[in-house]
N, CA, C and O atoms as a GROMACS GRO file, in nm:
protein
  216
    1UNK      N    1  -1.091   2.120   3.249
    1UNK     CA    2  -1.197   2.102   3.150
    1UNK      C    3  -1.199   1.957   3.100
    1UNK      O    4  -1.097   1.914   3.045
    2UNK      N    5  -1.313   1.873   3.116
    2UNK     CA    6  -1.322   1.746   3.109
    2UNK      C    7  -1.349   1.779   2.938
    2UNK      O    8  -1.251   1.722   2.891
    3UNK      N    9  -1.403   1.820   2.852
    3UNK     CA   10  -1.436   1.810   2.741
    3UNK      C   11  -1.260   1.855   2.635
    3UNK      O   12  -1.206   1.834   2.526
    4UNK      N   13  -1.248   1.894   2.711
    4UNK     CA   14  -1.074   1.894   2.620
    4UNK      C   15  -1.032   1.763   2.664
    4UNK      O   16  -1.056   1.687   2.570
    5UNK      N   17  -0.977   1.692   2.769
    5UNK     CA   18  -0.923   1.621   2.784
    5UNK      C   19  -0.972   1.500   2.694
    5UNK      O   20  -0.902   1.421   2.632
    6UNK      N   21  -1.155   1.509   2.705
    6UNK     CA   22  -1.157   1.388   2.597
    6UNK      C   23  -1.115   1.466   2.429
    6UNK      O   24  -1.092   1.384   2.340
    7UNK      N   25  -1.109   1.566   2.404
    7UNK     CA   26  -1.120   1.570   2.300
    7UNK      C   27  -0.941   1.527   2.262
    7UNK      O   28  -0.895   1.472   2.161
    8UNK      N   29  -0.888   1.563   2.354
    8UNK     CA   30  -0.735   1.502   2.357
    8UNK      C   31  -0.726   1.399   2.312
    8UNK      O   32  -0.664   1.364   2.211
    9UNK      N   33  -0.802   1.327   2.399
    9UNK     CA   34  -0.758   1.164   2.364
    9UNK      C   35  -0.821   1.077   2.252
    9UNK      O   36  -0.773   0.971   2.214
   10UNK      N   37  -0.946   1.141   2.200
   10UNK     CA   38  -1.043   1.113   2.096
   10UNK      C   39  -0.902   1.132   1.985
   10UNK      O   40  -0.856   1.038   1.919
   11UNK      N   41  -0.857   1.251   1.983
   11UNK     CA   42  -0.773   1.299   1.852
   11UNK      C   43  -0.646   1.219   1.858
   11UNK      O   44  -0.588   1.168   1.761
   12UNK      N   45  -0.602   1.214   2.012
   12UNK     CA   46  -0.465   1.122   1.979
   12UNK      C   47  -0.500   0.958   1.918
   12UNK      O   48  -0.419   0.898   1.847
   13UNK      N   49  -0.613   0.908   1.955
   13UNK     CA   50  -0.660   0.770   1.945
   13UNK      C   51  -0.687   0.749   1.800
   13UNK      O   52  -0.642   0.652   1.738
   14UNK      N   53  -0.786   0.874   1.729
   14UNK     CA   54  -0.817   0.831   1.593
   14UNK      C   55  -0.717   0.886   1.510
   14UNK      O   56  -0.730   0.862   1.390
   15UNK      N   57  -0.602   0.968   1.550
   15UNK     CA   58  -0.454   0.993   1.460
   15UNK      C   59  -0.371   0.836   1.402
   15UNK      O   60  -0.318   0.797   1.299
   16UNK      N   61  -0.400   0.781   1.543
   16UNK     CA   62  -0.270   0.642   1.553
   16UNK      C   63  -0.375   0.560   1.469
   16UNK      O   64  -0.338   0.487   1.376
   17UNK      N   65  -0.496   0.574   1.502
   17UNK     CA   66  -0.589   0.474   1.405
   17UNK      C   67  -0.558   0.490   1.218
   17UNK      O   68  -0.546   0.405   1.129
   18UNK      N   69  -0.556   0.611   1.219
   18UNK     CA   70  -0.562   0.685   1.082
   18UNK      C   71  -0.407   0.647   1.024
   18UNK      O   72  -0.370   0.614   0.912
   19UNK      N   73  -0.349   0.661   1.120
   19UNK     CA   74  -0.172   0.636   1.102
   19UNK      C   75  -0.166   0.493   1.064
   19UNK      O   76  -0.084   0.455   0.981
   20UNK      N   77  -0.262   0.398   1.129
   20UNK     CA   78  -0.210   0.260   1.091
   20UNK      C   79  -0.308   0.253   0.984
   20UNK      O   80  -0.254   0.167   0.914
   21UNK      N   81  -0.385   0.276   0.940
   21UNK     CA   82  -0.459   0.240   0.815
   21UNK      C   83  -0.412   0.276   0.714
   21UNK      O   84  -0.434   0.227   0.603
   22UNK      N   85  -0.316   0.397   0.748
   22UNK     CA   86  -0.269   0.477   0.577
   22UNK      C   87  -0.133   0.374   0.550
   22UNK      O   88  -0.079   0.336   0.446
   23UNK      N   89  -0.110   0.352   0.667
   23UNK     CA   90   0.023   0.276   0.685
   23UNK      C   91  -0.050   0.115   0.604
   23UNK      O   92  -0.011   0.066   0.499
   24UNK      N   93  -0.128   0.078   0.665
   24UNK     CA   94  -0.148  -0.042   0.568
   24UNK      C   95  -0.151  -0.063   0.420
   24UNK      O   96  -0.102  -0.152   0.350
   25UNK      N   97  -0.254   0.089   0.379
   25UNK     CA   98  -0.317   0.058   0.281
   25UNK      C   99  -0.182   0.103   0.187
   25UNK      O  100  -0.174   0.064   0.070
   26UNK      N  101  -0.056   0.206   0.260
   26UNK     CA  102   0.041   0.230   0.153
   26UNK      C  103   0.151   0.051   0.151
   26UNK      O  104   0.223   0.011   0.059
   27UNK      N  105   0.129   0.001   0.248
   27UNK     CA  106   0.217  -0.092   0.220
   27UNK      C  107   0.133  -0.211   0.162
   27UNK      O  108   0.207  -0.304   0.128
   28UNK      N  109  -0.011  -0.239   0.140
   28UNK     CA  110  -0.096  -0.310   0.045
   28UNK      C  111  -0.066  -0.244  -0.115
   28UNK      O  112  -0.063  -0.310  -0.219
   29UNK      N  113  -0.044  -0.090  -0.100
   29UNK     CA  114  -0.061  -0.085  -0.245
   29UNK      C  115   0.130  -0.093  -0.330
   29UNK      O  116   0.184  -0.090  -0.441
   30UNK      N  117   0.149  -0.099  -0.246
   30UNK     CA  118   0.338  -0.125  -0.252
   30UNK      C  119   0.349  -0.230  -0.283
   30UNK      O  120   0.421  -0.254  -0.380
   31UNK      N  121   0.305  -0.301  -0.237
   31UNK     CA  122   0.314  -0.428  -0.258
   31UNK      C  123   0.206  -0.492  -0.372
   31UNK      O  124   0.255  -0.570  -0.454
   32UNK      N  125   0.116  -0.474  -0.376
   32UNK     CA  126   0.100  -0.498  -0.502
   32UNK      C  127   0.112  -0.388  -0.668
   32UNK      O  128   0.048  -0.411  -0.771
   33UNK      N  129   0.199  -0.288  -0.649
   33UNK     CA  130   0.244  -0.246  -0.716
   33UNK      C  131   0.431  -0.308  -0.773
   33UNK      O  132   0.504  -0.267  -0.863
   34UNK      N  133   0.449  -0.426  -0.663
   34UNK     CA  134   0.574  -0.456  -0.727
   34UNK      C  135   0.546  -0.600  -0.750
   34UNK      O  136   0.647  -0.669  -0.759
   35UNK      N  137   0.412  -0.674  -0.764
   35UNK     CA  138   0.359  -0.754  -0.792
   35UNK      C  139   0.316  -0.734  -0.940
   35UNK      O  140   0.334  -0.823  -1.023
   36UNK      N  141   0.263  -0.621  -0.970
   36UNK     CA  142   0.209  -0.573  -1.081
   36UNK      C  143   0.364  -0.543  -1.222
   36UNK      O  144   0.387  -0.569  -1.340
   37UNK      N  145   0.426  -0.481  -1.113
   37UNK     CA  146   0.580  -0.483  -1.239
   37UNK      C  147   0.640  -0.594  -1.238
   37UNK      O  148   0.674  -0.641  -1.346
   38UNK      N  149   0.669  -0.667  -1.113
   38UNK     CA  150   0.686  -0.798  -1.165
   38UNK      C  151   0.626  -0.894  -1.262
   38UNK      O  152   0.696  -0.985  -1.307
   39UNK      N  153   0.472  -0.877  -1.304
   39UNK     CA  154   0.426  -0.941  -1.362
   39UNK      C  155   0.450  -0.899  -1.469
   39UNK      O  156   0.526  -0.964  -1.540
   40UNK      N  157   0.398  -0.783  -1.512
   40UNK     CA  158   0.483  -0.696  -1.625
   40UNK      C  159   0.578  -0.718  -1.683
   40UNK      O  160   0.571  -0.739  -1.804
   41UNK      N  161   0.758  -0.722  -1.580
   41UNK     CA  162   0.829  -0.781  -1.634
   41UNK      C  163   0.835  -0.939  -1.682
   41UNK      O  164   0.898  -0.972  -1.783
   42UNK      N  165   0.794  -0.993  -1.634
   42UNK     CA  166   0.816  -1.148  -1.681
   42UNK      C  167   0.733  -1.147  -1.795
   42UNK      O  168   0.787  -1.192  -1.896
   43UNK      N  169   0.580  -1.094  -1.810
   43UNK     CA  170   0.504  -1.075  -1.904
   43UNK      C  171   0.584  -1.046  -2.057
   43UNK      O  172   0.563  -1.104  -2.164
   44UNK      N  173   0.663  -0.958  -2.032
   44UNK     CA  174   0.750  -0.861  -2.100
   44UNK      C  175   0.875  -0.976  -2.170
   44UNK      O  176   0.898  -0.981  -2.291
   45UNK      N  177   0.941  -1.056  -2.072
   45UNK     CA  178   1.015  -1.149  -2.066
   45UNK      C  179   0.948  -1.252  -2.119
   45UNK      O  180   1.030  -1.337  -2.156
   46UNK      N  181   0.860  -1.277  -2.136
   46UNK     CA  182   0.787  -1.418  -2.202
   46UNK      C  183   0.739  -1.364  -2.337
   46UNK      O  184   0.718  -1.461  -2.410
   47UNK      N  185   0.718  -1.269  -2.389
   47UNK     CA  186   0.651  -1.241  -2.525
   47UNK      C  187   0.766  -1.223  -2.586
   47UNK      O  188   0.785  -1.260  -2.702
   48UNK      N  189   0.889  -1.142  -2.484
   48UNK     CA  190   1.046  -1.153  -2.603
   48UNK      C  191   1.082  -1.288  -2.643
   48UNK      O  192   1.140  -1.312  -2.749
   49UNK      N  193   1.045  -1.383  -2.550
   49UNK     CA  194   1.149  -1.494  -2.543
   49UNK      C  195   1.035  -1.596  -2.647
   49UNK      O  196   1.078  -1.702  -2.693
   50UNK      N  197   0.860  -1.544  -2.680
   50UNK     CA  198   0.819  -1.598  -2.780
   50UNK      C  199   0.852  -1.532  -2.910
   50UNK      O  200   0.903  -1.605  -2.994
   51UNK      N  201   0.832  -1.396  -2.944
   51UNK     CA  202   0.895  -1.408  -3.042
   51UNK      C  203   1.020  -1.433  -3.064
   51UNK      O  204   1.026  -1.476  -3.180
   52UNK      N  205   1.136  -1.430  -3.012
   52UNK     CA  206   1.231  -1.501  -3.055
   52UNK      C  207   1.262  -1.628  -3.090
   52UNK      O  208   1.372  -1.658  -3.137
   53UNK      N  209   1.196  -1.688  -3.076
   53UNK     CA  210   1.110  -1.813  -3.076
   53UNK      C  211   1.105  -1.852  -3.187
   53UNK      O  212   1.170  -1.934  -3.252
   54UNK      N  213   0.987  -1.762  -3.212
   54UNK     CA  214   0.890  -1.736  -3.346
   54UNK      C  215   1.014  -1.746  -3.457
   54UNK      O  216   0.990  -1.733  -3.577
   0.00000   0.00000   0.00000
């Protein structure tokens, strides 16, 4: 059956597609999620170190 075989390869092709996009978009949002606490912390670190200041 020619219509399975493509449907085989349609599904294996847009899995690995789907696999690398989730894969990107979790390591885009990883990464700017430790961009975001980093900023946070220093943020955090600069308002202590003004009021102490103060």
């Amino acid at each position: 059956m020619p219509q399975l075989d493509f449907f085989w390869w349609g599904f294996s092709f847009f899995s690995c597609w789907f696999f690398y996009i989730f894969l990107y978009i979790y390591l885009i949002n990883t990464k700017f999620l430790l961009i975001s606490n980093n900023f946070s912390l220093t943020q955090s670190t600069f308002f202590k170190v003004l009021s102490f200041s103060w």
